[in-house]
N, C-alpha and C positions, 0 to 999 in steps of 0.2 A: 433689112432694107432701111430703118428708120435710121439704126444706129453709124450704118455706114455710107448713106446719101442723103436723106433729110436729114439727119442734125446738123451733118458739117454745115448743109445749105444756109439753117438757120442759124448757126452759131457765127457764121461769119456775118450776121446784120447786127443791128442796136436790138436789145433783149425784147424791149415793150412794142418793135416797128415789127420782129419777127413774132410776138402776140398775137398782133394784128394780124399780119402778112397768114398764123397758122386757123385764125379764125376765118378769114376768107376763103381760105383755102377747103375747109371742114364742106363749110357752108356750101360751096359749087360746086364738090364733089358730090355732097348729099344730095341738092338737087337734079342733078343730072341720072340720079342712081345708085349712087354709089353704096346708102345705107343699109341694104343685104349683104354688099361684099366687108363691110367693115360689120356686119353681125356673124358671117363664115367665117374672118379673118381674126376675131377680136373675144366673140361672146363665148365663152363656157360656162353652159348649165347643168346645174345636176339641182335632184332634189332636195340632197343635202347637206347644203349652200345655203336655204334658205332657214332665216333667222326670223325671230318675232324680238323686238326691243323698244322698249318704251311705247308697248300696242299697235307696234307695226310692223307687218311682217313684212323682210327685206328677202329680195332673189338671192342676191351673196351681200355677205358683208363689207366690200369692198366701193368705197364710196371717192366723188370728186369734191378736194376739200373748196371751204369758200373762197374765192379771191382770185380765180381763175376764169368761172364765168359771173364776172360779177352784176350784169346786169339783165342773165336770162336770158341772153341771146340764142345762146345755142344747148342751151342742156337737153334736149330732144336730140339733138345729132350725137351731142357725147354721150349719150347713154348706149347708143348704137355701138359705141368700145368696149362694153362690157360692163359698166360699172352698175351697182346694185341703187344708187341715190347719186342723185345728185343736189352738193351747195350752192346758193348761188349766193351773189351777197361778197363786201358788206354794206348793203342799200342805208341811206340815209334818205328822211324827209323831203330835202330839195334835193337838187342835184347837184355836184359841185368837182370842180379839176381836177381835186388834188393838189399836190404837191406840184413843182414846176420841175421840169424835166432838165436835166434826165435824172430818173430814180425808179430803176432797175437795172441789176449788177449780175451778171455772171460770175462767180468763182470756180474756173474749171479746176485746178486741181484742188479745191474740195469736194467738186458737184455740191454746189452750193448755189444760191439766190442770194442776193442781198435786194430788198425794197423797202421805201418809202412811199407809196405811190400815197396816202393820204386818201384813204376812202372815196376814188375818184371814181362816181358813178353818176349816174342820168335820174337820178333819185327815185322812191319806191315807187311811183304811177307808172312812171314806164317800163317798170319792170311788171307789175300789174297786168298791164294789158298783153304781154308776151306769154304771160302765164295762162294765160286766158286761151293758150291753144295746147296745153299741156296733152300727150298722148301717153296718159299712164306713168309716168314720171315720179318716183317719189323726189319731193322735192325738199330739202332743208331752207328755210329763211334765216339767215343771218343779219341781223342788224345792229346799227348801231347811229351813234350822234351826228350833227352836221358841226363842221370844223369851229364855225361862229357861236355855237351853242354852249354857253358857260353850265360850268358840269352840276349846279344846284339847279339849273333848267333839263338836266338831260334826260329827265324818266320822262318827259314830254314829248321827245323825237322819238325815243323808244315805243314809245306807246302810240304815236301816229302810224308809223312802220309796220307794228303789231295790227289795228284794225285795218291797216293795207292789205297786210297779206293774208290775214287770215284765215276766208276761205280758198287762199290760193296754194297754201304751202301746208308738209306733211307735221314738219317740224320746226321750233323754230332756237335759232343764237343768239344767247345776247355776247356781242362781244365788247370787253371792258380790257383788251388786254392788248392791241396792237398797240405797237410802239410807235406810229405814227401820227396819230394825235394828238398835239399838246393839251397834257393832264390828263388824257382817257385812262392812264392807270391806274391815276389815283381813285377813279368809282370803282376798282375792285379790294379798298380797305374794305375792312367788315362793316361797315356802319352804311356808308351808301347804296354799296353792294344788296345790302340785306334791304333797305327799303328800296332800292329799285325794282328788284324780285319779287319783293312780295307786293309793289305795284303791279308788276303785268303779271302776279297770279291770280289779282284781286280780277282786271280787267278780261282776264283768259276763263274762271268761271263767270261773269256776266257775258261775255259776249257768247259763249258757247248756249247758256241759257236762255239769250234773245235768239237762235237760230234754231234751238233745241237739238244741235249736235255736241259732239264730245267734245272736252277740252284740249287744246294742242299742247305735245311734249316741248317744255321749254329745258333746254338747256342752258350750260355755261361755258364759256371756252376761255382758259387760261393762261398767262403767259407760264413758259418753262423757267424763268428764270426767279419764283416765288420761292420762298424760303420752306423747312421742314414746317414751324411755324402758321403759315399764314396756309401752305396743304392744311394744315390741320382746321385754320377758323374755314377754308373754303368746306371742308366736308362737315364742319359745325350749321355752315350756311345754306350747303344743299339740306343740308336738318330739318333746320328749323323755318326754310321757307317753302319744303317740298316741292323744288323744281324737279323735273326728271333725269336729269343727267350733267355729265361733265364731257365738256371737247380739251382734250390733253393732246399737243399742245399746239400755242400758237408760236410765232417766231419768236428768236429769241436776240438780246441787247448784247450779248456776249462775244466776244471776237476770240478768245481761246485755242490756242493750237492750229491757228490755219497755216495753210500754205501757200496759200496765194498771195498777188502782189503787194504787198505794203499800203500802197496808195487805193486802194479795194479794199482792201479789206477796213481801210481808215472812214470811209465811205459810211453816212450815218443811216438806220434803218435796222428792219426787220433781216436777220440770218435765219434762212431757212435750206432744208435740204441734208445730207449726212452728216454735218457736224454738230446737229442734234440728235443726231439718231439715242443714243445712248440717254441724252437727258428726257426727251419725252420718254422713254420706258421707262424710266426712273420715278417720272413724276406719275407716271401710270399704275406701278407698283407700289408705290405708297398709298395712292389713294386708294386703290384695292384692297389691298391686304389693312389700313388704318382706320376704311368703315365698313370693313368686315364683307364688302362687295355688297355695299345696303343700296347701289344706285348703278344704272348705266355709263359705259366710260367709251367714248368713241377718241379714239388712237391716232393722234397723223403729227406726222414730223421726220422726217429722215427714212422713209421707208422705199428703196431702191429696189429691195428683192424680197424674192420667198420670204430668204430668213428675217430680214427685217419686221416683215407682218407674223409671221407667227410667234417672234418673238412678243410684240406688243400683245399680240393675241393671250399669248402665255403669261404676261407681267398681268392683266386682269381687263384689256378693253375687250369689247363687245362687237363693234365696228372698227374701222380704220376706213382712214381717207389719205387719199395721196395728192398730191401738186409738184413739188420740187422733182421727186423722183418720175414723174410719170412724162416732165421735160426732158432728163436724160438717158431715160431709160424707152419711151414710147409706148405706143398704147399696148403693147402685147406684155407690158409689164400685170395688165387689171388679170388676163387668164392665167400668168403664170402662179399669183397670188392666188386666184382660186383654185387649180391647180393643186396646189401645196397644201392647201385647206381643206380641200377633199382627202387629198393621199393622209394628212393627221388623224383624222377623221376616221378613216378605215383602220389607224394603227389602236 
């Protein structure tokens, strides 16, 4: 039904109006009821599905990556599709637009995303108080800087975001790797990188020690377009600052083999969706196999089908999160992946 009545529906509007148009839609239906039939229609559980990572034990591995509900609006209702976590994020300190529209891009004969949307969110308070009604929810916080914030001030936003959410969220992002912020990729050299981290691991034991609860799993999310090289200082980095994990990957700057229109694809921003598929497993498997799997690796980037996920499953992540694919593929994409996860499982 998705693939051949709601998508036509929404591929014929503007990508970010039919966003909108799919989050209204979630929402009315969940109100009226509808959240049982999308838990028949969506959820597959088995017991072994569920995963413990980074001290938290997940239903399935199959997660919603950041950037799709980025301000917590609705991850209670998405979770109702099946998925084992969900991201939300990427929250910054204030609130702030974004990028001026329009920036987001369909590529249909890649199945692809192209965005810039520029961390355009309602900043971390209001995402706070939505959290505040969380019903069982694991939840990931993804954060990151406000667009005005010069990057030798940025462990600052980082670390307001950090005591925001902290008793809101399961886990949390730093993310240093969207291509949408001018110079946010430069905080992922080793030098800034390493003291950012080891700022909010300084701040993640104190605050856990004034509530006298556990510390929260910080991770790191990537860009796919890093060299064998700078893999290598990032797994020197999760080292020496013992964060708990890696998000492999985030979009990528690369325009490589498409096929779509000329003038789309010249279109600046983040490429996400199948024509990464291959480079997040790549960058998955190096990190794996290069620190010997001394850390957690959560997977997302191009993953459309079964094979997609097992394959990352296979190159060494622990998790995978889906966005790009779960637009054109729909929600019955989350069961077929557990689905396949189970049937490995039994072989």
């Amino acid at each position: 039904m998705y693939k051949s009545f709601i998508r036509p529906l929404l591929f014929k509007m503007d990508a970010e109006k039919a966003h909108h148009f799919t989050f209204s839609l979630v929402r009315f239906l969940s109100s009226i009821g509808f959240t049982p039939i999308f838990r028949m229609l969506y959820n597959y559980e088995d017991s072994s599905l569920e995963k413990e990572v980074f001290g938290i034990r997940f239903k399935n591995p199959v997660g919603l990556a950041a950037g799709f509900d980025k301000d917590a609006k609705l991850y209670n209702e998405f979770s109702s599709f099946g998925f084992g976590f969900i991201e939300i994020g990427t929250l910054t300190p204030k609130g702030q637009p974004g990028n001026p529209k329009k920036r987001l891009f369909r590529l249909k004969k890649d199945q692809a995303i192209i965005n810039r949307m520029g961390f355009n969110n309602s900043g971390v308070n209001d995402a706070v108080e939505r959290l505040k009604v969380n019903k069982n929810v694991i939840i990931g916080g993804n954060i990151g800087k406000n667009k005005v914030t010069p990057n030798d001030e940025a462990v600052n936003d980082y670390l307001i975001c950090f005591n925001a959410l902290f008793e809101h969220v399961d886990y949390f992002v730093v993310n240093v790797s969207s291509p949408n912020t001018p110079g946010l990729r430069e905080l992922q050299d080793k030098e800034p990188l390493s003291a950012l981290l080891k700022r909010l691991k300084q701040e993640n034991t104190l605050k856990a020690k004034n509530l006298s609860v556990k510390e929260k799993p910080i991770l790191l999310k990537i860009a796919p377009d890093l060299t064998d090289n700078q893999l290598l200082d990032i797994i020197q980095i999760v080292k020496d600052t013992q964060i708990d994990g890696v998000i492999a990957t985030n979009t990528t700057i690369s325009r490589e083999n498409l096929k779509s229109d000329k003038n789309l694809v010249k279109e600046t921003g983040g490429l996400s969706g199948q024509p990464l598929t291959s480079r997040s497993t790549e960058v998955i498997r190096f990190l794996a196999e290069k620190s010997n799997k001394a850390f957690p690796i959560i997977g997302v980037g191009g993953i459309h089908g079964p094979k997609d996920a097992l394959e990352k499953l296979e190159a060494g992540a622990d998790l995978i999160q889906l966005y790009t694919g779960f637009i054109y593929e729909g929600p019955s994409l989350v069961g077929s992946i557990n689905k396949a996860i189970k049937s490995r499982l039994k072989n």
